[in-house]
ZAMARGU-4260 file (C-alpha; in steps of 0.2 Angstrom, whole numbers, plus 5000, padded with zeros to 4 digits):
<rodrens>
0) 5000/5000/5000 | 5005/5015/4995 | 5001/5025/5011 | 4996/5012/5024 | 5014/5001/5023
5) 5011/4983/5024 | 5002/4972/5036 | 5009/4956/5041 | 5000/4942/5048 | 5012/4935/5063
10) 5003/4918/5060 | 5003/4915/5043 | 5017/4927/5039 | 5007/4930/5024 | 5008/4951/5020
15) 4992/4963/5016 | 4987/4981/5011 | 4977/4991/5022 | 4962/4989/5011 | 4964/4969/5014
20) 4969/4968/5030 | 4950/4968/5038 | 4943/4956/5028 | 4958/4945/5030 | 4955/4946/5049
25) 4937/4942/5048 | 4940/4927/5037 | 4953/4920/5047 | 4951/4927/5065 | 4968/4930/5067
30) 4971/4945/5078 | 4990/4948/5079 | 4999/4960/5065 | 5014/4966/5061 | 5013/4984/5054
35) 5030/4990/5043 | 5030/5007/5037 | 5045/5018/5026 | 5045/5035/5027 | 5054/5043/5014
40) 5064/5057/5011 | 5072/5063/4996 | 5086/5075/4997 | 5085/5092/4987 | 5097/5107/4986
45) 5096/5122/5000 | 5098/5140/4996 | 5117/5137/5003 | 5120/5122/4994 | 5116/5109/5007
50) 5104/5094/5007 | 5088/5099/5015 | 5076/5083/5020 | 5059/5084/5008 | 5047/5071/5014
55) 5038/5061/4999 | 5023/5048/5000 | 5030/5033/5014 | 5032/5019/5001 | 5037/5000/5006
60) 5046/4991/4991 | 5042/4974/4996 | 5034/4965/4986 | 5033/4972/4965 | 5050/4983/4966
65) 5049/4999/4957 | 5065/5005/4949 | 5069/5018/4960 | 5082/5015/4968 | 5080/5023/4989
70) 5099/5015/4991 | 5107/5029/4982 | 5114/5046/4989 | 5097/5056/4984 | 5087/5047/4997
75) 5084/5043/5014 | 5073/5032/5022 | 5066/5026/5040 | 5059/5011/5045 | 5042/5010/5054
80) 5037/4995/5064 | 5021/4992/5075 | 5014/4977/5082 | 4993/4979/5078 | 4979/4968/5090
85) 4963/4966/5081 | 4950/4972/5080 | 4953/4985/5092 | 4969/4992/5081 | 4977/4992/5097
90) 4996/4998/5093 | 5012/4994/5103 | 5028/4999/5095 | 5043/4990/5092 | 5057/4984/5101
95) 5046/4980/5116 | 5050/4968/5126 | 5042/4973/5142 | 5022/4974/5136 | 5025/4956/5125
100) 5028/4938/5127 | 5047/4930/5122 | 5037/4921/5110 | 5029/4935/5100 | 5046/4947/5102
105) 5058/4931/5094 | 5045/4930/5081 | 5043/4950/5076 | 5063/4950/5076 | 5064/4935/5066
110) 5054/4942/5051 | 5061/4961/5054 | 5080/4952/5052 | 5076/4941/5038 | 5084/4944/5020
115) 5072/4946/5005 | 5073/4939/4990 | 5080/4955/4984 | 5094/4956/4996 | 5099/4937/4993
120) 5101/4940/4973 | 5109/4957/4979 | 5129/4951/4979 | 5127/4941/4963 | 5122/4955/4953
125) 5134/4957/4939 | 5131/4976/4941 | 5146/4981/4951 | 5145/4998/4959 | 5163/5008/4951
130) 5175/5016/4960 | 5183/5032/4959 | 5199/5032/4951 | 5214/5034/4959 | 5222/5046/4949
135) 5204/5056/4946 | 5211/5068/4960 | 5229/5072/4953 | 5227/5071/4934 | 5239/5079/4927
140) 5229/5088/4913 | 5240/5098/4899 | 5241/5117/4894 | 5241/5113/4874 | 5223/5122/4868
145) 5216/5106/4862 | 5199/5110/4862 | 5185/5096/4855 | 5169/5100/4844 | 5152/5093/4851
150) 5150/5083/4834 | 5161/5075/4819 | 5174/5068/4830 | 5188/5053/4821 | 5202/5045/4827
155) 5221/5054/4825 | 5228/5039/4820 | 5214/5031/4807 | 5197/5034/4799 | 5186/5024/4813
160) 5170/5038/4819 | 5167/5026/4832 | 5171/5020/4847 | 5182/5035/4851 | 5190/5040/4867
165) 5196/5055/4874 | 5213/5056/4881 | 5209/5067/4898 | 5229/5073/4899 | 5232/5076/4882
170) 5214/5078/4873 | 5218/5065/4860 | 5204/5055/4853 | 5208/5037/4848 | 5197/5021/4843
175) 5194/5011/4855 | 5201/4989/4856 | 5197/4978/4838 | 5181/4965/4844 | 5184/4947/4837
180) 5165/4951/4826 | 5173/4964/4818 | 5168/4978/4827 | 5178/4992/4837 | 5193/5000/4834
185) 5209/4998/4829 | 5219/4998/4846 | 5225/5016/4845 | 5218/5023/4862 | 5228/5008/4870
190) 5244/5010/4860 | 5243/5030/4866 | 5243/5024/4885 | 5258/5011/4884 | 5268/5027/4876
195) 5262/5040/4887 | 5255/5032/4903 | 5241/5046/4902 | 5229/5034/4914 | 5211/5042/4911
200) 5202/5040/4895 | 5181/5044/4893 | 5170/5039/4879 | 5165/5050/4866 | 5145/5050/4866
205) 5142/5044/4882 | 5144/5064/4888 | 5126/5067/4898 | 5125/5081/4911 | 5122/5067/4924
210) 5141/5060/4919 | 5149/5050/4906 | 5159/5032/4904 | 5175/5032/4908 | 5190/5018/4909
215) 5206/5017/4918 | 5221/5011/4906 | 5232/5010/4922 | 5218/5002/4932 | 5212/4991/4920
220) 5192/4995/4922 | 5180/5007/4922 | 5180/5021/4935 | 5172/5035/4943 | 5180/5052/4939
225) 5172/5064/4951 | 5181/5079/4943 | 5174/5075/4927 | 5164/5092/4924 | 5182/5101/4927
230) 5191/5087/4915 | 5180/5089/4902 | 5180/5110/4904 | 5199/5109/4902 | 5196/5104/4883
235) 5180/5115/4879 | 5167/5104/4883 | 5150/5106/4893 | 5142/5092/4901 | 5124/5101/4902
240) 5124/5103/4883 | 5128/5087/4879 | 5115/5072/4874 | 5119/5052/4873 | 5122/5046/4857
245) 5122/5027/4852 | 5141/5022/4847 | 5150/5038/4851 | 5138/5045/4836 | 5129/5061/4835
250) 5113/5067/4828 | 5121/5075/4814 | 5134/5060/4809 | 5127/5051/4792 | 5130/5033/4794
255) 5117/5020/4790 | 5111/5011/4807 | 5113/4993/4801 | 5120/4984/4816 | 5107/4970/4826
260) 5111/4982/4841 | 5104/4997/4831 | 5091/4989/4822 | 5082/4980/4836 | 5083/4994/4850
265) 5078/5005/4834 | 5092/5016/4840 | 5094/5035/4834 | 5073/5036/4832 | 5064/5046/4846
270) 5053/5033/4852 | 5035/5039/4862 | 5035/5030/4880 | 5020/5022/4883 | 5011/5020/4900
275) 4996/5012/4909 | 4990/4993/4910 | 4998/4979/4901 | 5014/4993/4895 | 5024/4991/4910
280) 5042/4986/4910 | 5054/4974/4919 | 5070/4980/4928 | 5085/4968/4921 | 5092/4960/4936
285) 5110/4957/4927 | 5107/4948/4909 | 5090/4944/4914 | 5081/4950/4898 | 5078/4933/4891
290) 5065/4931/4907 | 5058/4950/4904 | 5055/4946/4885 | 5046/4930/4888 | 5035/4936/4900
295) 5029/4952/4892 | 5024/4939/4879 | 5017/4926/4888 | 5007/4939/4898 | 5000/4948/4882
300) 4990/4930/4880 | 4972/4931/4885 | 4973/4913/4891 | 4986/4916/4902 | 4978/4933/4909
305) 4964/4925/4914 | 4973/4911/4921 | 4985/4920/4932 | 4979/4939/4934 | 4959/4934/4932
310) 4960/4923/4946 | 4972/4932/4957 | 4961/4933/4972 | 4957/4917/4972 | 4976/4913/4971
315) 4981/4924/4984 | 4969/4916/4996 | 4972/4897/4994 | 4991/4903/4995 | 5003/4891/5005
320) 5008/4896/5019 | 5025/4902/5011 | 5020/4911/4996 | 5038/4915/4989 | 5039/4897/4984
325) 5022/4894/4976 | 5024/4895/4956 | 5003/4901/4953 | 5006/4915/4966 | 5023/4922/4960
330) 5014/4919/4941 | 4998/4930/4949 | 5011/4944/4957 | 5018/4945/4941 | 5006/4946/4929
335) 4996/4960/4938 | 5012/4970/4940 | 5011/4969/4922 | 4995/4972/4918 | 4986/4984/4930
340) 4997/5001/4926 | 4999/5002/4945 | 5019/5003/4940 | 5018/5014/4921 | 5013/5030/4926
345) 5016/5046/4916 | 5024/5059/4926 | 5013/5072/4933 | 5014/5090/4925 | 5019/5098/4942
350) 5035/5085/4940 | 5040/5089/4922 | 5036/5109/4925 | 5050/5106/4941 | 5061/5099/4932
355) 5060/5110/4918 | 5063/5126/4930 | 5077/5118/4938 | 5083/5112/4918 | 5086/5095/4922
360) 5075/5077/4918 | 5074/5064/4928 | 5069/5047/4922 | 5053/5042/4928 | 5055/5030/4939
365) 5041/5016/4933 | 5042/4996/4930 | 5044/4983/4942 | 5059/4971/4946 | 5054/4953/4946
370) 5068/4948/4959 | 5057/4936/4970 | 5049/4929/4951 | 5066/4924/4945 | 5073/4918/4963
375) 5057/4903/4962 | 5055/4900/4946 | 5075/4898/4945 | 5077/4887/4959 | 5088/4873/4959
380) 5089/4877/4939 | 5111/4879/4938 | 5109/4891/4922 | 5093/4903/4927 | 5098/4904/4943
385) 5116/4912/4936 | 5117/4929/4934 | 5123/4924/4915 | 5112/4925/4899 | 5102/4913/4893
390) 5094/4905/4877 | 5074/4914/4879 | 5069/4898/4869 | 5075/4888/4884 | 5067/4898/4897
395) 5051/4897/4886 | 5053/4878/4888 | 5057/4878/4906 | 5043/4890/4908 | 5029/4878/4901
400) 5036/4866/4911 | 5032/4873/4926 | 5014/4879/4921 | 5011/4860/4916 | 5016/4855/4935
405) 5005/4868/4943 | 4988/4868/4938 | 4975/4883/4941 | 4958/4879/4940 | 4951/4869/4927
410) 4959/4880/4914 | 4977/4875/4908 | 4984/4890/4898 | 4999/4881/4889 | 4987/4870/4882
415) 4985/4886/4869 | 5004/4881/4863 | 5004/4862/4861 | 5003/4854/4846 | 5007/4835/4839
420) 5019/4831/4829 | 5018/4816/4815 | 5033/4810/4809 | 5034/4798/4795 | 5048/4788/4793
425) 5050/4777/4777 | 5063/4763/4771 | 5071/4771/4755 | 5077/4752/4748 | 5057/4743/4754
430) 5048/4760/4752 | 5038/4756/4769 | 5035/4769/4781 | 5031/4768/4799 | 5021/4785/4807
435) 5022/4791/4825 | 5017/4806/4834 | 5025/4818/4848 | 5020/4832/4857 | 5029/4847/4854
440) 5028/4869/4860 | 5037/4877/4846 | 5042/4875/4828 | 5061/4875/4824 | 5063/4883/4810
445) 5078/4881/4796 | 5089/4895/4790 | 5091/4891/4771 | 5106/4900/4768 | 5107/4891/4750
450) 5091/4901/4746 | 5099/4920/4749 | 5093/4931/4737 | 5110/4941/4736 | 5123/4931/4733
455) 5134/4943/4725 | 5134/4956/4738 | 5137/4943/4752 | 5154/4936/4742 | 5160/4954/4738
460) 5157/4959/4757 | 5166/4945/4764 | 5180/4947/4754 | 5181/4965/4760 | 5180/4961/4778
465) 5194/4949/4775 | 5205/4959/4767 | 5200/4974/4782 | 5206/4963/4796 | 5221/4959/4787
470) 5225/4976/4784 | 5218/4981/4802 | 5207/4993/4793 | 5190/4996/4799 | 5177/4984/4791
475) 5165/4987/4777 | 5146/4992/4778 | 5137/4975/4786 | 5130/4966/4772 | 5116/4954/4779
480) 5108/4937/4770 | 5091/4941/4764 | 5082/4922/4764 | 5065/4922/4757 | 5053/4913/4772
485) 5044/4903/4759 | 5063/4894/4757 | 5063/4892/4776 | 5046/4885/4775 | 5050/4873/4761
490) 5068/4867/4771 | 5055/4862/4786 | 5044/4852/4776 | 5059/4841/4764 | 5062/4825/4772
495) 5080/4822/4782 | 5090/4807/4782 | 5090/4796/4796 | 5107/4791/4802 | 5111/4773/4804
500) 5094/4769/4801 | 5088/4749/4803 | 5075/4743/4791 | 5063/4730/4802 | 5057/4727/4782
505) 5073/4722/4779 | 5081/4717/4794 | 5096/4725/4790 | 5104/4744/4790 | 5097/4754/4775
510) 5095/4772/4769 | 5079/4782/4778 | 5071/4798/4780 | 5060/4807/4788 | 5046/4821/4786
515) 5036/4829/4799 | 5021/4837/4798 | 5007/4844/4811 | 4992/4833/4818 | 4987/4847/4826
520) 4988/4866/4823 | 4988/4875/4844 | 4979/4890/4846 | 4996/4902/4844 | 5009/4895/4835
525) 5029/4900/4841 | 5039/4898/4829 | 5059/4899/4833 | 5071/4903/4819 | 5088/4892/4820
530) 5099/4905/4821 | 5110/4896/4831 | 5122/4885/4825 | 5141/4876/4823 | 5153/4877/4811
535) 5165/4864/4803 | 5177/4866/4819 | 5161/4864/4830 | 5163/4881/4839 | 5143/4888/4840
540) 5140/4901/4828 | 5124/4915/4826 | 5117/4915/4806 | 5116/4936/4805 | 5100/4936/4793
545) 5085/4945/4789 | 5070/4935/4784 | 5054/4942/4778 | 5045/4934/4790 | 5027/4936/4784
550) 5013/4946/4798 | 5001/4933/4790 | 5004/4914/4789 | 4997/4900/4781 | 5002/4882/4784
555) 4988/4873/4781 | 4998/4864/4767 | 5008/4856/4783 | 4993/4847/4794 | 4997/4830/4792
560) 4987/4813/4783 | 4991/4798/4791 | 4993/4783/4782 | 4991/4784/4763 | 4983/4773/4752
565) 4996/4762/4743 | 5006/4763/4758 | 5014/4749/4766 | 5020/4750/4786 | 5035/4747/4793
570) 5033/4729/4803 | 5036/4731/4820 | 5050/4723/4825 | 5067/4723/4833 | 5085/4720/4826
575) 5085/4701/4830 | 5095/4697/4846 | 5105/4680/4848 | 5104/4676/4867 | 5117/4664/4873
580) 5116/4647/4878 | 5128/4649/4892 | 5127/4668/4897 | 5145/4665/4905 | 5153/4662/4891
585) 5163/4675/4886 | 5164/4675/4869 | 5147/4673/4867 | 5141/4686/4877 | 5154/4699/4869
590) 5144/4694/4852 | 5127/4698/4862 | 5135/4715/4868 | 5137/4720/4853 | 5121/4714/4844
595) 5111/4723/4858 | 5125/4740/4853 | 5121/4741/4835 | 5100/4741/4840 | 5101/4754/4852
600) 5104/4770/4839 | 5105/4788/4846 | 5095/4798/4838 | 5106/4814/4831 | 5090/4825/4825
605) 5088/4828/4847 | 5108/4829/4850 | 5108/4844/4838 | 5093/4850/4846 | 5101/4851/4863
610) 5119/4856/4855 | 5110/4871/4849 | 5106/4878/4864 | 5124/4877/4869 | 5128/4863/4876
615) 5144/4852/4873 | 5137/4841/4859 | 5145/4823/4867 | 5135/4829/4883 | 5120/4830/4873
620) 5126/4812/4867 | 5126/4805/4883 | 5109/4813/4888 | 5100/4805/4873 | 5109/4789/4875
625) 5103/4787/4895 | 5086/4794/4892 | 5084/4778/4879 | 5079/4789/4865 | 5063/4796/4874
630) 5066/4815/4862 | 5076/4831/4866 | 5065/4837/4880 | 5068/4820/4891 | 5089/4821/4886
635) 5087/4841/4893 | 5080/4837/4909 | 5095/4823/4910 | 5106/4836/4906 | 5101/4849/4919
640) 5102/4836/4933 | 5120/4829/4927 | 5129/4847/4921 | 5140/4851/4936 | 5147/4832/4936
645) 5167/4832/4932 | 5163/4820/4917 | 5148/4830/4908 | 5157/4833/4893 | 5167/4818/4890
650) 5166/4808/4877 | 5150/4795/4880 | 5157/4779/4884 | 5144/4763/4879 | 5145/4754/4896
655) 5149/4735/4898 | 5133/4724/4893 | 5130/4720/4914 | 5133/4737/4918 | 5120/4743/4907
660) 5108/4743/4924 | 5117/4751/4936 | 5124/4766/4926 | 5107/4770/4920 | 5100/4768/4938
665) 5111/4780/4945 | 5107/4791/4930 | 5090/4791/4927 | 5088/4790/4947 | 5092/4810/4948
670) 5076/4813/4938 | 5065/4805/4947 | 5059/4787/4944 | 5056/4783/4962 | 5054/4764/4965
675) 5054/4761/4945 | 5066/4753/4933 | 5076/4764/4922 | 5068/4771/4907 | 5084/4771/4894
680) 5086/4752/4902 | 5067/4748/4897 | 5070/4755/4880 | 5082/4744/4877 | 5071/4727/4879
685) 5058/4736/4872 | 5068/4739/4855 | 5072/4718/4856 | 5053/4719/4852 | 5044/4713/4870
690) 5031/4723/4879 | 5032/4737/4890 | 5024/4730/4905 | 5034/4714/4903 | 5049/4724/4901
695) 5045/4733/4920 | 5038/4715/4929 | 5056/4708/4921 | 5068/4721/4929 | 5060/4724/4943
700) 5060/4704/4946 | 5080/4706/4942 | 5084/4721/4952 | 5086/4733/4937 | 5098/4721/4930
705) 5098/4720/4911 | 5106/4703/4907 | 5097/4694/4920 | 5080/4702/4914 | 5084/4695/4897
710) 5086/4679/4905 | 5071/4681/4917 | 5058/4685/4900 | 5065/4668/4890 | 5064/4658/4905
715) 5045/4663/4905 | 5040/4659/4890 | 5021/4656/4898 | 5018/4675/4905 | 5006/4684/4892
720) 5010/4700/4885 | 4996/4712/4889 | 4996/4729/4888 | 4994/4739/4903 | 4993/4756/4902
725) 4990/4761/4917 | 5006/4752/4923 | 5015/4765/4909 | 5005/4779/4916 | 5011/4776/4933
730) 5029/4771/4928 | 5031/4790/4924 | 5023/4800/4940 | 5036/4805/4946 | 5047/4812/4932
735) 5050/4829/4928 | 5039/4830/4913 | 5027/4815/4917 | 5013/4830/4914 | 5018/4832/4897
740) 5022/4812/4892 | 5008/4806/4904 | 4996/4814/4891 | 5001/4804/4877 | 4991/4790/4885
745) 4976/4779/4877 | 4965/4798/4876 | 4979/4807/4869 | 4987/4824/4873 | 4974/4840/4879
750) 4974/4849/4861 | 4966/4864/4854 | 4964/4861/4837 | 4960/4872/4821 | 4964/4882/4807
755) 4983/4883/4801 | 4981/4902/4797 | 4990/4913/4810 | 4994/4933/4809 | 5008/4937/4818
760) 5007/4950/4837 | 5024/4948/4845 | 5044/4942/4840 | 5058/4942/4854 | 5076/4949/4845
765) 5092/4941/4851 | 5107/4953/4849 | 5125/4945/4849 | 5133/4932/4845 | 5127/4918/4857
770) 5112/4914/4866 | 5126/4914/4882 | 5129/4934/4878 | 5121/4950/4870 | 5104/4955/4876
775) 5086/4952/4873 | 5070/4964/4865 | 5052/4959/4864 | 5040/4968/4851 | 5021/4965/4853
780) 5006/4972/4845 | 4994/4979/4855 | 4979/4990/4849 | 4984/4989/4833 | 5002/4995/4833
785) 5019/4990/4840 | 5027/4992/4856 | 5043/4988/4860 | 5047/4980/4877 | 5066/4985/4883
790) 5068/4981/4899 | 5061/4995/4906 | 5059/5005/4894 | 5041/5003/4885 | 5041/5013/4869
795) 5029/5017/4853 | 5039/5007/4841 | 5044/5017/4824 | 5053/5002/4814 | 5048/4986/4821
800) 5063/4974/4813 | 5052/4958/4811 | 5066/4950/4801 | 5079/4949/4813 | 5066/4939/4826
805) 5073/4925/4835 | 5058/4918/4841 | 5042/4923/4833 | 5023/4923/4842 | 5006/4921/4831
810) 4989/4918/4834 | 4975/4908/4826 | 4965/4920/4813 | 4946/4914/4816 | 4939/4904/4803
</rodrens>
């Protein structure tokens, strides 16, 4: 609350606005309260220069954090703490420990000393506060009537007009260091240091009247200069006159903004900001943009609205008893800091006629930061919960995960993204097919580089940025891949070879590909462009393209057919296996070994899947080797639980026949098959061409052993082989994604089926060159135009780049 501070029920611990307090009390009869209160005061300037105390609105920034920040030197602030007895409102203030019982003041001292969420994630913030520099106080700065224009600046040494850096002894401008992409400089502005030792350089264009960027050669990072207005003086420049530009650039330099950076953040265009309900942005808590873009998107989804925000009350009241740790309330939170406009407010005439009269702006200090979000729904999670970037597509994963393991109500908003998958398979030598169906959130679409549309111009570019970094000159104009969407389309739909495949129609290794199609079309279609990739040394690589990617789409053309007439299936059935006589035979059993080796195939279309989000491809080897072949999502969650082993990216290492069992035990154990044999191991028997349930009764019979299983099924020729699906249902409660596999029962998966026409309301924009680095923008159409989604920064957008989109959001056009 705004005024009244913030209740807190020494029960339940649960927290409440004055407006909620009462009816809390009458519902639960709790009677005991603890009330917390800030008073803030911001500092402002007095007639003689000092700070005089100007008392604001008391605020409490506990729950959805604004981005001011009351830590900083233009604040102070005083904690208020009363304890309340209902319903008389009687108050006794704290500390007291005369008036109450030890229990109550251990209890109240408790929760007053307890470290937030915010607090917690505080010292892992990648945003370190700077230093002043050592030599900012006795800079040597010299008499040689160097003065700098406001605008046109280039390096002494080269042609470069960015990047630049201003000397603070001399007044030389020099380029900045050479990045490995291409970008920067030349080097000069370090070379001028090791000759001259002038310590204290600052970046041209980064000159505001609230400071500018400045880096330390000598100390080796950037610093604070508290003399900088004076610095900057010596050489005839004025802080207060100057504005940020983008890339030490100003208004009046002619150069084409064709870098990802520019493009997507739609740099050097004056964007509206845009306020109220559902235009709200996200503070980045370090590199946390991939989470900000992905919820602004998600919470743009009517579904998910009403599913989180709609029933908020409800939520709230059937909360456990620690809220911070239940998903539906930190989804409810969340979405109505988003949406109600209670945090994108535009500043108040008074405010801007102030500032105006004192001739300075202050940023309006709206948005929320989503610390206690990201510290639940990170948990336990080794990358989220890093301060480091992350692939959004991944989070987007992770994300429907969780909503699938934490039903509200009835009403299931992922269901709005899952489609199914059918994936036909055919024999090239027999010409018979076998079809099978997955469940699946996004469509992964190809890059079809072959397809570009200039050719030319990308071969004579490349050429010139080679010769360029020879030559140590700075790089031609970027030149990107235009690839027409109908060629991506057409690369999705052509059928792939299948690797080592094993014909059952010829019992033998033959040539096989496979086409997939959609069974289903889900009510909004995400669609991720495979941007991401390895080259022929294997080190990850981003495709910089620009595809037209169409605001209306139609695939239709896509939904799939089933089994054909004239068509002939696959038989169903295993590589035959040769059991030995005497399984202590040695030679014999190395013979089986290897006969059960060639049968098991990994399947490389879900290791490239997994490498692509940046993990170590013989990692993603082993992951879809122990998960028996289950699909990319399964072989991730194996990833997650075995990533911080010593040996995760070794080279996968086929174990010994009889040690098949108790690897994959121990492996498969971490996910979560409680009580049940290990799924990789019951893939295996199953591939020999027996029954699921048999396969279970057999190692369970045989304590998870795979040899004496095998033995155990011969030697029970009598047993009859029914299906049991509920014995499969129940086999897979307690995995990670038993919600999502567990669908795929006798009644199939919850699908929303219809038209495949789609018109396109929101894209998320990677910039950099890995999903581990560069940052993340969201676009969204709402009311008919765009918005861009910045962090914090909510904007009218001028030039919405839809085709440098990374992962691309549609909905279903009625029919």
């Amino acid at each position: 609350d705004s005024e009244g501070g913030l209740y807190v029920c020494m029960n339940t611990f649960l927290g409440f606005g004055r407006e909620h307090i009462e009816r809390h009390y009458r519902k639960t009869g709790q009677c005991v309260y603890l009330h917390l209160k800030r008073h803030v005061t911001e500092k402002v300037p007095g007639a003689s220069g000092g700070a005089l105390p100007k008392r604001r609105n008391a605020k409490l920034f506990l729950d959805l954090e604004t981005n001011s920040d009351l830590n900083s030197d233009d604040f102070e602030y005083e904690d208020e703490a009363k304890l309340v007895i209902f319903p008389d409102h009687y108050e006794i203030a704290l500390p007291n420990i005369e008036e109450l019982p030890a229990l109550v003041t251990i209890a109240c001292d408790a929760f007053l000393s307890a470290k937030s969420p915010y607090r917690k994630q505080d010292p892992d913030s990648w945003e370190e506060e700077l230093q002043a520099s050592k030599h900012a106080k006795t800079l040597i700065q010299l008499d040689n009537g160097v003065r700098i224009p406001p605008s046109g600046w280039k390096c002494s040494k080269c042609d470069l007009r960015e990047n630049l850096w201003l000397n603070l002894t001399d007044g030389s401008v020099l380029c900045g260091k050479w990045f490995f992409d291409g970008s920067g400089g030349n080097g000069h502005a370090v070379e001028h240091y090791k000759e001259t030792g002038y310590p204290l350089a600052v970046k041209l264009g980064t000159i505001t009247p609230d400071g500018a960027d400045v880096y330390s050669f000598d100390e080796e990072e950037p610093v604070l200069d508290p003399h900088i207005a004076k610095h900057l003086a010596h050489f005839g420049i004025d802080m207060l006159q100057m504005q940020v530009a983008e890339n030490g650039l100003r208004d009046n330099d002619i150069k084409p903004r064709v870098s990802e950076w520019e493009v997507i953040q739609e740099a050097g265009v004056k964007l509206k900001p845009m306020y109220g309900p559902g235009y709200t942005g996200m503070k980045n808590l370090g590199n946390s943009c991939y989470l900000n873009t992905v919820m602004q998107a998600i919470f743009s989804i009517p579904e998910f609205q009403r599913a989180y925000v709609g029933n908020l009350p409800r939520i709230f009241d059937y909360s456990p008893l620690d809220p911070t740790q239940d998903f539906n309330t930190q989804m409810a939170k969340l979405g109505h800091g988003l949406l109600s406009g209670q945090y994108s407010k535009p500043p108040m005439k008074s405010e801007l006629i102030e500032q105006v009269m004192k001739e300075e702006l202050k940023p309006q200090h709206n948005g929320i930061s989503p610390r206690m979000f990201k510290a639940f729904i990170s948990k336990g999670h080794p990358e989220f919960s890093s301060n480091r970037q992350q692939d959004a597509q991944e989070f987007f994963l992770h994300l429907i995960n969780l909503v699938e393991r934490n039903p509200v109500g009835s009403e299931n908003p992922s269901d709005v993204f899952r489609f199914l998958v059918e994936e036909r398979t055919q024999c090239c030598q027999s010409r018979k097919v076998r079809y099978t169906e997955r469940v699946d959130y996004i469509m992964q679409l190809p890059v079809a580089m072959e397809a570009a549309t200039n050719k030319d111009e990308l071969i004579a570019y490349e050429l010139k940025r080679r010769e360029a970094e020879a030559a140590r000159r700075p790089p031609p104009e970027l030149v990107r891949a235009k690839i027409p969407f109908s060629a991506c389309l057409q690369a999705f739909s052509e059928p792939n070879n299948v690797e080592d495949f094993w014909s059952s129609a010829l019992q033998a290794k033959s040539a096989g590909v496979k086409t997939s199609r959609f069974a289903s079309f889900p009510e909004y279609l995400v669609v991720q462009i495979k941007k991401f990739t390895f080259g022929l040394d294997w080190i990850p690589k981003k495709l910089d393209v620009s595809i037209d990617m169409p605001d209306f789409l139609d695939i239709s053309h896509l939904r799939a057919r089933g089994l054909q007439p004239g068509e002939e299936e696959l038989p169903d059935i295993a590589p035959p296996i040769v059991i030995p006589e005497d399984p202590k035979d040695e030679i014999r059993l190395l013979n089986f070994r290897r006969s059960f080796l060639v049968a098991l195939d990994i399947d490389e279309s879900s290791v490239m899947q997994l490498a692509e989000m940046g993990f170590p491809l013989e990692a993603c080897r082993k992951a879809v080797y122990y998960t028996g072949n289950l699909g990319a999502e399964v072989a991730f969650n194996w990833i997650i639980a075995h990533m911080e082993e010593p040996d995760f990216a070794e080279p996968l290492v086929i174990p010994a026949f009889g040690e098949v069992a108790s690897s994959g035990a121990a492996a498969f154990g971490a996910i979560g098959l409680d009580n049940q044999p290990p799924e990789e191991v019951v893939a295996i028997i199953i591939s020999m061409g027996f029954q699921r349930n048999l396969a279970i009764q057999a190692l369970k019979a045989t304590n998870n052993n795979l040899e004496r299983a095998l033995e155990w099924i011969f030697s029970h020729p009598e047993l009859e082989e029914e299906s049991e699906p509920a014995l499969d249902v129940m086999s897979m409660e307690n995995n990670a994604n038993a919600n999502i596999l567990a669908e795929a029962g006798s009644q199939g998966p919850r699908i929303k089926d219809g038209s495949g026409r789609y018109e396109l309301f929101g894209f998320i924009s990677h910039m950099g060159t890995s999903t581990m680095s560069g940052h993340y923008v969201c676009h969204l159409k709402k009311e008919g135009r765009w918005v861009i989604y910045n962090d914090l920064r909510v904007c009218a957008s001028e030039r919405p780049p839809k085709d440098l989109g990374y992962i691309y959001f549609y909905h279903r056009i009625p029919s």
